[in-house]
N, C-alpha and C positions, 0 to 999 in steps of 0.2 A: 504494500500500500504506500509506502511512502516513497517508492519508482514512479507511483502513481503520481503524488502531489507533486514532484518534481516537473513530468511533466506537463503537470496543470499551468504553475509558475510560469513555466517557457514559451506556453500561448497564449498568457491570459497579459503578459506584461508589455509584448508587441503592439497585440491587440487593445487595451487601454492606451496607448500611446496615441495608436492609428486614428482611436475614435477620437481621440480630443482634435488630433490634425483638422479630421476631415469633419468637426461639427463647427469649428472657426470657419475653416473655409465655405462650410453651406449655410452660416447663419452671422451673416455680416452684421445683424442689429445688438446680437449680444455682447454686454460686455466684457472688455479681453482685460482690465485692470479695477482692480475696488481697490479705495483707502475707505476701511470698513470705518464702522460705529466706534468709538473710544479710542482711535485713533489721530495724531497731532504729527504735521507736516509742515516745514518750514521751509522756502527756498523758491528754485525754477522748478515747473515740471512741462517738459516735454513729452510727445506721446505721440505714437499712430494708432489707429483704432477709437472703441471706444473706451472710455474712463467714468467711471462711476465715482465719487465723494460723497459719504456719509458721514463720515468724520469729520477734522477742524485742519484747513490749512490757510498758509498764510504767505504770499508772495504773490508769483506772475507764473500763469498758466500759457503754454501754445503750442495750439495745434493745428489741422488742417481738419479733423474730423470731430469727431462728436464727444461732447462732456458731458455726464449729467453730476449734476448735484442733488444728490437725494433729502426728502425728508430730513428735516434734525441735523443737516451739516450744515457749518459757518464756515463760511469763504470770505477772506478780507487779500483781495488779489488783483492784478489789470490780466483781464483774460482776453487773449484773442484766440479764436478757435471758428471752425464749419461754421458747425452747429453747437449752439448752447440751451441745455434746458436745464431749468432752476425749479426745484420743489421744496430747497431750504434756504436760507439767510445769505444774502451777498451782501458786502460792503466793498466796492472798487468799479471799475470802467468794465464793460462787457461790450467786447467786438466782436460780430461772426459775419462769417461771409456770406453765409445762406439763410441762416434762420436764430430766432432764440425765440424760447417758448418757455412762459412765467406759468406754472402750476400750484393753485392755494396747496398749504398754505405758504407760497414764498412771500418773502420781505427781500425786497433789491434797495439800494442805498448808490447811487450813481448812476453814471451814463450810460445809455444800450445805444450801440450802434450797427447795425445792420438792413439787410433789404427787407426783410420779412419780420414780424414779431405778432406772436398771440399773446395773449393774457386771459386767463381766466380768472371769475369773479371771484372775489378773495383773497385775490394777491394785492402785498403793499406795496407800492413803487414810490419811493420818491427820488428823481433826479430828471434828465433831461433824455429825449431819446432824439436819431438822427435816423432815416432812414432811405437811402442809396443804394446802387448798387456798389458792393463793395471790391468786387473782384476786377473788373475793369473801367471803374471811375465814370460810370453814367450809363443809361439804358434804362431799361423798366426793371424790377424787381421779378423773379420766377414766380408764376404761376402755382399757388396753393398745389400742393403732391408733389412738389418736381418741376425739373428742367424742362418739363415738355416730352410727347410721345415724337419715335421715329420711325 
């Protein structure tokens, strides 16, 4: 029996690899980084993918893709990123080149600068918002879903 477990071991350990590969690769929305709950981050963060904050950080966020800030996480940062969505506390500048999306209960404390922006009822916004295309300095802002069908 334990020729057996052995080579259990030897396919099961390939195999869990494999699938983490190939469930990133077929499921682009999820997130590829957490700074969970009781968590404290100080500094630059860089990233590809998406990044999830539940936790407390504190600096300058950038990316090209997608950040969320969850429920119960303080952000005091100048973030530039894609896409930004907030469901917990900001205090800083928030720039995205596509989108930012305020879900209750967030609190924003600064500037949103981007082509697209939602808000949902419930959320605290105080500061100024700008709203341009951000990617190539004029044009019309993208069409609610996306870039458009081709």
């Amino acid at each position: 029996m334990a020729l057996l477990g052995k080579k259990e071991e030897k396919t099961n350990v390939p195999l869990l690899g494999r699938r983490e590969d190939e469930s990133v690769a077929t499921r682009p929305g999820e997130v590829h980084t957490l700074l969970g709950k009781g968590s404290e981050f100080e500094g630059k963060l860089t990233f590809e993918g998406q990044v999830r904050i539940d936790g407390k950080f504190s600096g300058q966020i950038v990316t090209k893709d997608v950040l969320v800030i969850g429920d119960g996480a303080r952000v005091q940062a100048e973030i530039s990123a894609g896409t930004v969505i907030i469901n917990g506390t900001v205090e800083g500048n928030v720039r995205a080149a596509q989108l930012i999306e305020l879900h209750a209960p967030a609190r924003v404390k600064g500037s949103l600068e981007s082509p697209a922006l939602t808000m949902d009822r419930g959320v605290v916004f105080e500061g100024t918002t700008k709203m341009e295309n951000l990617n190539k300095g004029g044009g019309t802002p993208p069409p609610p879903g996306g870039e458009g069908k081709k």
